[in-house]
Structures are given as structure tokens and as C-alpha cells.
C-alpha positions in Angstrom: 174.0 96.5 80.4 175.2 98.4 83.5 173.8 102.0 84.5 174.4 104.0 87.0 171.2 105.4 88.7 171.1 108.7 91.2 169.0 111.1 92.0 168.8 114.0 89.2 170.1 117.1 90.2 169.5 120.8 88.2 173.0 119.6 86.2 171.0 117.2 84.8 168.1 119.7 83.3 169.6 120.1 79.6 170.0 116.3 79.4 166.7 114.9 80.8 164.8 117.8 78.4 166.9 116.4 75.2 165.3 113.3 76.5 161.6 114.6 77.1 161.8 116.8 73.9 161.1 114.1 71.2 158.5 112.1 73.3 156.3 115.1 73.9 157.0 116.2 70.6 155.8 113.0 69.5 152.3 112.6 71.4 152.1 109.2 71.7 152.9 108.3 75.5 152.4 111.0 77.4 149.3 113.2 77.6 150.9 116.1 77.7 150.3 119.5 75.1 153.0 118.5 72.4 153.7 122.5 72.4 154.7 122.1 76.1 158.5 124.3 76.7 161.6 123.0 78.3 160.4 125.0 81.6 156.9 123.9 81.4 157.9 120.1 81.1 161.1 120.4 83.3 158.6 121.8 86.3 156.2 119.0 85.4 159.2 116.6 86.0 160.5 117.9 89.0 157.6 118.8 91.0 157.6 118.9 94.4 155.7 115.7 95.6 158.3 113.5 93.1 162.1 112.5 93.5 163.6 112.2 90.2 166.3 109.9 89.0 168.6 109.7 86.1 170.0 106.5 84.2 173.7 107.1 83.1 176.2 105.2 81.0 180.0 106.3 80.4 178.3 109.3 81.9 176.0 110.2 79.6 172.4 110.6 80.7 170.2 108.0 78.8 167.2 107.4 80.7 165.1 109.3 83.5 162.4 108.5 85.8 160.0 110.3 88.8 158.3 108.3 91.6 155.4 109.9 93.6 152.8 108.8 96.2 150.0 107.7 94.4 147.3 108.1 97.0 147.5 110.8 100.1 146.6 109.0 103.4 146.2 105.2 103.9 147.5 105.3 100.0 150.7 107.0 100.2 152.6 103.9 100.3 151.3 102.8 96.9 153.8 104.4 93.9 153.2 106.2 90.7 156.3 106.8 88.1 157.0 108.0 84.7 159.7 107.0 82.7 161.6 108.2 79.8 164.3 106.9 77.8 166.6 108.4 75.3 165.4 107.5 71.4 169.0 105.9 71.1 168.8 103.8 73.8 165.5 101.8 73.3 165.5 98.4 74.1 169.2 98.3 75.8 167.7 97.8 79.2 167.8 101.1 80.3 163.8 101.8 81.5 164.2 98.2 83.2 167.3 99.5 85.4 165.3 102.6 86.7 162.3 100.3 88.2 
């Protein structure tokens, strides 16, 4: 499969959040209150110490991801990232092609 990856963008807020909806519904991979609003989790997602990027096919957005310094200091050039992929699009590649 072939996605086009870019940096999200405030366009992109309905789509990543019909992406993060289900998996914080859910509770299974992320420790985050499964009561957690579109604002709440959407400001968790873009917060200032992250870049965020978006997976897209045909122009749709299926899959999302955040990278951040893990460490301040002598640690800042080791990564930390999240990654979420749309329920539809499991196993097509798409969480691979945002690393």
C-alpha cells in the first residue's frame, strides 16, 4: 500500500478525532480517561512539544501519529510517538508507513 504522510494541520481535527474516538472509547491502548472529549484528546494530541502527522489514502485520513523528545537535555535526541490507526484500516500497512 501507498500513503501519503504530512504534517496534520487544524483541517485535519474532525478526521484524526473520528480516529481517536473508538480507541479511547475502547481503553485498551492508551491510558487515557475513556470519558476524555474531542478537545481534551485533540489538545493531548497536538501539544506543543509534539509534531503531528497524518497517513492519507485517496485522501482520506486513515492513520495519525505524534513524535516528541523523549528526554530534555543530553536526551532530547531520543524519540517518543503515539500512533493511531483508523478501525478500518488495521493491518493494511498504514501504522508501519507513519514510522
Amino acid at each position: 500500500m501507498t500513503f501519503a504522510i504530512r504534517a496534520a494541520t487544524g483541517n485535519d481535527h474532525d478526521a484524526i478525532w473520528r480516529i481517536m474516538e473508538p480507541i479511547i472509547r475502547a481503553g485498551e491502548t492508551y491510558s487515557l480517561s475513556r470519558d476524555m472529549q474531542r478537545a481534551e484528546a485533540l489538545d493531548y494530541w497536538f501539544a506543543p512539544d509534539r509534531s503531528v502527522f497524518v497517513a492519507e489514502e485517496d485522501g482520506q485520513v486513515v492513520g495519525t501519529c505524534f513524535l516528541r523528545a523523549n528526554r530534555p537535555g543530553p536526551g532530547s535526541h531520543v524519540a517518543n510517538a503515539g500512533f493511531m490507526v483508523a478501525a478500518d484500516q488495521g493491518g493494511r500497512g498504514v501504522g508501519k508507513a507513519l514510522c
